[in-house]
C-alpha positions as CSV (number, residue, x, y, z in Angstrom):
1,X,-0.3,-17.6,-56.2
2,X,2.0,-20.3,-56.9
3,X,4.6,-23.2,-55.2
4,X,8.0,-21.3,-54.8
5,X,10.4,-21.7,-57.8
6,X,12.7,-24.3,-55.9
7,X,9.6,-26.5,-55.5
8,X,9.1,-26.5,-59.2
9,X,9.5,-29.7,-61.2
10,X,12.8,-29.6,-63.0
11,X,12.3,-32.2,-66.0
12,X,16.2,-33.4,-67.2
13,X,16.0,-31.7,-70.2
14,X,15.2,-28.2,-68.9
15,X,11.7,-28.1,-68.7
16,X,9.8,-27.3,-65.9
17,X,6.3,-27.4,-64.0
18,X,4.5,-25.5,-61.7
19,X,1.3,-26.9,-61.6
20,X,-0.3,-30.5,-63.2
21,X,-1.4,-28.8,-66.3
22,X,2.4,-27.6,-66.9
23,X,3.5,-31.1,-65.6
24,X,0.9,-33.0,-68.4
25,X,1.8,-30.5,-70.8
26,X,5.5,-31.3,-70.6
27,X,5.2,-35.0,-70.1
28,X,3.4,-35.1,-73.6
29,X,6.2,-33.3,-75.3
30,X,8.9,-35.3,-73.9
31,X,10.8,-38.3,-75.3
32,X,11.1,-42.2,-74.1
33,X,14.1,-41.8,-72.6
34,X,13.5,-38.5,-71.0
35,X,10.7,-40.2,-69.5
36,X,12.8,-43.5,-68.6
37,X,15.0,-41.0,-66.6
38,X,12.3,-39.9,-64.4
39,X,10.5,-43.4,-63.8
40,X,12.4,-46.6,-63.6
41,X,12.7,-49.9,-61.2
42,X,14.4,-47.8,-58.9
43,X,12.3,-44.7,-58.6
44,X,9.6,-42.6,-59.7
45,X,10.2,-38.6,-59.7
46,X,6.8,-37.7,-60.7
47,X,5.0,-39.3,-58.1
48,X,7.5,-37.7,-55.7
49,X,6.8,-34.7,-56.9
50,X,3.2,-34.6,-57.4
51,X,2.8,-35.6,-53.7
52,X,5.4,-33.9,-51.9
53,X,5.1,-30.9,-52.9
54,X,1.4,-30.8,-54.9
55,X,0.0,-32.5,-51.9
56,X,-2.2,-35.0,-54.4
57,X,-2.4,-38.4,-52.3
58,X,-4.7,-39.9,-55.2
59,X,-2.8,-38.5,-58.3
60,X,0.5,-39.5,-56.6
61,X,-0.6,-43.2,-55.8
62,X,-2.0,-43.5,-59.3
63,X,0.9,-42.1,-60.8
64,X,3.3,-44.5,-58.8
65,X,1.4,-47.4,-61.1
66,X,2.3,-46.0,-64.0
67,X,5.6,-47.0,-66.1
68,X,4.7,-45.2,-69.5
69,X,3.8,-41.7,-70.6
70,X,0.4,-42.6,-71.8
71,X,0.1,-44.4,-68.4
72,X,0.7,-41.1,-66.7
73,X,-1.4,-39.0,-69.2
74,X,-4.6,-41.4,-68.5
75,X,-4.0,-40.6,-64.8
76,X,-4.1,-37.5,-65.1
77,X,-7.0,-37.4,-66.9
78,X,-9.2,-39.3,-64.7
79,X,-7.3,-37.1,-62.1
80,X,-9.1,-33.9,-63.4
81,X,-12.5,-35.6,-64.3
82,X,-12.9,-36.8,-60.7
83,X,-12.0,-32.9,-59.6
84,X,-14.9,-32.0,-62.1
85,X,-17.2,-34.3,-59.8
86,X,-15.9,-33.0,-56.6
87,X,-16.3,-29.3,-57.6
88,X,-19.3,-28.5,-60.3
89,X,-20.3,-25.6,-61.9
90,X,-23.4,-25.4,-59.5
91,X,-21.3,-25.0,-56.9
92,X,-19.2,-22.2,-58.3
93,X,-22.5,-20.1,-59.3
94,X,-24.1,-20.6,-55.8
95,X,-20.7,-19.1,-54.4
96,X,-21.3,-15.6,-53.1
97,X,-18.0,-14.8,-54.8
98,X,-19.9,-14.9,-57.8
99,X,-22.9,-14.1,-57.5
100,X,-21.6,-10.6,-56.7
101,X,-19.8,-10.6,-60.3
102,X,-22.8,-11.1,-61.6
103,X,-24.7,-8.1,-59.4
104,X,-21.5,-5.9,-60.1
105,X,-22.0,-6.6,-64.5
106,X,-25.6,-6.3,-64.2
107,X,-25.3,-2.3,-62.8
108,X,-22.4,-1.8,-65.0
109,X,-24.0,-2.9,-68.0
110,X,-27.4,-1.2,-66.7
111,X,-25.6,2.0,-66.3
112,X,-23.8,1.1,-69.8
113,X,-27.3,1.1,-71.7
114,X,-28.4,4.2,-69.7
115,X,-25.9,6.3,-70.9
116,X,-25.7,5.0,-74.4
117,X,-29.7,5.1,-74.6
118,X,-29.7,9.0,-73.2
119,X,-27.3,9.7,-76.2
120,X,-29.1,8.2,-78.9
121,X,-32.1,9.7,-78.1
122,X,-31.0,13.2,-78.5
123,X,-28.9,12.7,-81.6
124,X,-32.1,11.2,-83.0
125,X,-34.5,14.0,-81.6
């Protein structure tokens, strides 16, 4: 589940983001001046954005610094390798969200090798 389409960001040449992976994917594709548009002296849309409506203190203060694309891109980046620190893998597979998965594939592909096993054995018999 997403933001709401009117909480989307609009960039000035018709792209748009929903989430920071859309918004870095866009800000690479997009020129010097579309950029210039969206951060100046006078303001800075994408920290806006990434804080008013993302709710990403860190990423927005960063962000705010920032007065080129690559600038934003290398904020980004640390952005989502700091995430990787807060959240790792270990902690995903202790979850008991997936350590059900992993019950649910084992009888499935138990029951899988079963049923293939029975049939091979009496077309080979």
């Amino acid at each position: 589940m997403g933001i709401p389409e009117h909480e989307h960001f609009y960039f000035v040449h018709g792209k748009k983001a929903e989430t920071i992976i859309d918004f870095k994917n866009a800000i690479k594709d997009m020129s010097d001046k579309e950029f210039k548009h969206h951060v100046n002296k006078q303001k800075n849309d994408f920290a806006k954005w990434i804080l008013e409506v993302l709710k990403e203190e860190s990423l927005a203060k960063a962000i705010s610094y920032c007065h080129s694309k690559e600038d934003v891109l290398k904020a980004i980046k640390e952005y989502e390798l700091d995430l990787s620190f807060k959240y790792p893998l270990e902690q995903l597979e202790a979850s008991e969200e997936f350590k059900r998965f992993l019950a649910k594939e084992f009888i499935y592909g138990m029951i899988f090798g079963l049923i293939l096993g029975f049939i091979l054995s009496r077309l080979l018999i």
